[in-house]
C-alpha atoms as a printed R data frame, in Angstrom:
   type eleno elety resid chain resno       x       y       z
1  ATOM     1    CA   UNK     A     1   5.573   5.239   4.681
2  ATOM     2    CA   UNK     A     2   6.138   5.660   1.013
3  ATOM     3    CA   UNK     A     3   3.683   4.690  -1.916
4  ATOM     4    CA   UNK     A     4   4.205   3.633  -5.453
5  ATOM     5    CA   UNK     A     5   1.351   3.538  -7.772
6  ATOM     6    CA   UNK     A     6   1.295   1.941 -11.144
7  ATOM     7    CA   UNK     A     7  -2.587   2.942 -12.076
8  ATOM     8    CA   UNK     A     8  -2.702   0.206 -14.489
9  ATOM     9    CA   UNK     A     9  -1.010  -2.815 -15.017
10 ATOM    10    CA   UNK     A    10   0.915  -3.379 -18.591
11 ATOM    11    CA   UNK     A    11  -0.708  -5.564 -21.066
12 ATOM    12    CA   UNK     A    12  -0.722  -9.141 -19.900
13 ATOM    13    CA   UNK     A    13   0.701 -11.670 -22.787
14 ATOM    14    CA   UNK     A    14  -2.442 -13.770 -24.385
15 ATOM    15    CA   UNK     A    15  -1.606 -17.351 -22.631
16 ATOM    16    CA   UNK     A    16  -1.182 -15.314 -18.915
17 ATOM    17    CA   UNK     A    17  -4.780 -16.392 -17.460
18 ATOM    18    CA   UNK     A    18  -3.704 -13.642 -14.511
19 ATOM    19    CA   UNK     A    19  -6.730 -11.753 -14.141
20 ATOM    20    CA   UNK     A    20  -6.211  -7.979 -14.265
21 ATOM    21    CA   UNK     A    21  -9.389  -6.616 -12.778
22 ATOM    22    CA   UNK     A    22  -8.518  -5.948  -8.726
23 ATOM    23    CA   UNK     A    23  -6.169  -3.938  -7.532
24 ATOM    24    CA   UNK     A    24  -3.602  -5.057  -5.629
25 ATOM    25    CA   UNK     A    25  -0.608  -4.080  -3.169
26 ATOM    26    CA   UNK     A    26   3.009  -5.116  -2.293
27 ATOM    27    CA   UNK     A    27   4.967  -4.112   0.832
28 ATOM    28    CA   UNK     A    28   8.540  -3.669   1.058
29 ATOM    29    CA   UNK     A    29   9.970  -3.343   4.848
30 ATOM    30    CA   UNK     A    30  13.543  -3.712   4.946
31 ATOM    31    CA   UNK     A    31  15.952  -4.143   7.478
32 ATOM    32    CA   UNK     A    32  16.449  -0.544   8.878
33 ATOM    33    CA   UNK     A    33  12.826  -0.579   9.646
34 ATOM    34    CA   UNK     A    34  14.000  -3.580  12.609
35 ATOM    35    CA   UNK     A    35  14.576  -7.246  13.079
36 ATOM    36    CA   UNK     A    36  12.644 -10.202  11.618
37 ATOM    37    CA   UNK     A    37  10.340  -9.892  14.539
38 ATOM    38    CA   UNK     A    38   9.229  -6.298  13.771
39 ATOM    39    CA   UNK     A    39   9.548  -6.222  10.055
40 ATOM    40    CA   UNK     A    40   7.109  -9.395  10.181
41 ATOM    41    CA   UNK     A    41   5.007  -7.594  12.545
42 ATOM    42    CA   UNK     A    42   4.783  -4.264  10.580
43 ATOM    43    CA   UNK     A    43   3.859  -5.690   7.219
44 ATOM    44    CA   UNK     A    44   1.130  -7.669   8.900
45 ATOM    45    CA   UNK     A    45   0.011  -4.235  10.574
46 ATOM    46    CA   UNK     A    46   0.416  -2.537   6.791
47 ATOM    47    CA   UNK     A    47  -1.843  -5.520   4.997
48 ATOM    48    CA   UNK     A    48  -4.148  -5.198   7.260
49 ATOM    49    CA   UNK     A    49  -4.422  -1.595   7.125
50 ATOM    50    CA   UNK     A    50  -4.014  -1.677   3.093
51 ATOM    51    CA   UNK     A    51  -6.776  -4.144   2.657
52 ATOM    52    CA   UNK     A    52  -9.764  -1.708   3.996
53 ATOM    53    CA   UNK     A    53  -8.304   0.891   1.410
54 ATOM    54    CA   UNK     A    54  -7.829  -1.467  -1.856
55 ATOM    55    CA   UNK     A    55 -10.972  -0.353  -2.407
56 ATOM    56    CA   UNK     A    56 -10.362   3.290  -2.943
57 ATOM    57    CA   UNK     A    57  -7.420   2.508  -5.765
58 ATOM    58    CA   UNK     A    58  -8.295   1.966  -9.766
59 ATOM    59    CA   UNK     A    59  -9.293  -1.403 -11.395
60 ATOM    60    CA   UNK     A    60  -5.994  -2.747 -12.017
61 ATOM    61    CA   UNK     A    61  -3.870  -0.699  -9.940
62 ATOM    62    CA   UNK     A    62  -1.018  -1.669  -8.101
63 ATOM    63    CA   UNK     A    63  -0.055  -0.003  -5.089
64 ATOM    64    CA   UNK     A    64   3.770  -0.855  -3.408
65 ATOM    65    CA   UNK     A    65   4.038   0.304   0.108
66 ATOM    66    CA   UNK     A    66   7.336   1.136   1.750
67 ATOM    67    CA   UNK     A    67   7.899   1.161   5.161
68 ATOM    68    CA   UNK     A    68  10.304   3.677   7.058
69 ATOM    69    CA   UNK     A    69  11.685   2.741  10.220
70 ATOM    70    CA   UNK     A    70   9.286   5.441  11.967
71 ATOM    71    CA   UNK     A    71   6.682   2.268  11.198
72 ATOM    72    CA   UNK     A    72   8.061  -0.078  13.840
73 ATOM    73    CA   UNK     A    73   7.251   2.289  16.811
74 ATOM    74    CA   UNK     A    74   3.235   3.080  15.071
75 ATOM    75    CA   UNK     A    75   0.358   1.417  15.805
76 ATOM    76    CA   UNK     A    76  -2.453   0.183  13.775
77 ATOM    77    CA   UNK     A    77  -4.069   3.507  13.946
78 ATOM    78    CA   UNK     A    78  -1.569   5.788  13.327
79 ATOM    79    CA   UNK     A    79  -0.659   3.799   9.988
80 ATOM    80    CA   UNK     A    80  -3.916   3.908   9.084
81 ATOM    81    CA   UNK     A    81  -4.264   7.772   9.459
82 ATOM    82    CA   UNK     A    82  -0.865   7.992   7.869
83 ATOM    83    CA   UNK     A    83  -1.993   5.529   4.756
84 ATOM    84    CA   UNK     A    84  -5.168   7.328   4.154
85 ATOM    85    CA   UNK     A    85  -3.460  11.215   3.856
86 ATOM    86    CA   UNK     A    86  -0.665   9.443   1.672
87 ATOM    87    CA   UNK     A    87  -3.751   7.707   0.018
88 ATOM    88    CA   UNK     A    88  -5.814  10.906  -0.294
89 ATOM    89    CA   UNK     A    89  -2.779  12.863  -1.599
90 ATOM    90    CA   UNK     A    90  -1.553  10.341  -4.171
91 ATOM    91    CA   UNK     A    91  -5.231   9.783  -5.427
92 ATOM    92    CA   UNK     A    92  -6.320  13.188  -5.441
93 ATOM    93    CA   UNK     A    93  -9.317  12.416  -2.842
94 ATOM    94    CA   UNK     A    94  -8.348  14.700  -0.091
95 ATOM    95    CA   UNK     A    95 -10.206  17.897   1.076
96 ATOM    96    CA   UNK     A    96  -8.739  20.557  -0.716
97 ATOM    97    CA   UNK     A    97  -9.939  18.658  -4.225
98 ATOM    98    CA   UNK     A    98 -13.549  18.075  -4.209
């Protein structure tokens, strides 16, 4: 998987009652990743997997996660060991930094 963080959203216009405060996360899973049926079933694997980590991302981040087609032969497990290095690496949480 690939991630794309924007740390902080861009100034929302005045009348945009959008609130800015959580983070949030996109997914894009294409077609070389596999058919309906297992692009469908990968991006409900990678919400679910993204969800227990929002947590770990900036006030107002937004996080856009791109799945290879190595993510429709994973499980839940490995994408979450996979999210969390990519997560730790991207973030600057992992081992080698504190």
């Amino acid at each position: 998987m690939v991630l794309h963080l924007l740390p902080e959203r861009p100034a929302q216009p005045a009348g945009d009652l959008a609130s800015p405060a959580a983070a949030r996360a996109g997914f894009v899973v294409g077609k070389s990743v596999g058919n309906s049926v297992v692009r469908h079933r990968v991006t409900r694997r990678l919400r679910a997997v993204v969800r227990a980590e929002l947590d770990r991302l900036p006030t107002g981040a937004d996080l856009v996660v791109r799945a290879r087609p190595e993510a429709a032969d994973a499980d839940s497990a490995v994408l979450r060991r996979d999210l969390a290095k990519a997560l730790d690496r991207l973030l600057g949480d992992g081992p080698g930094t504190r």
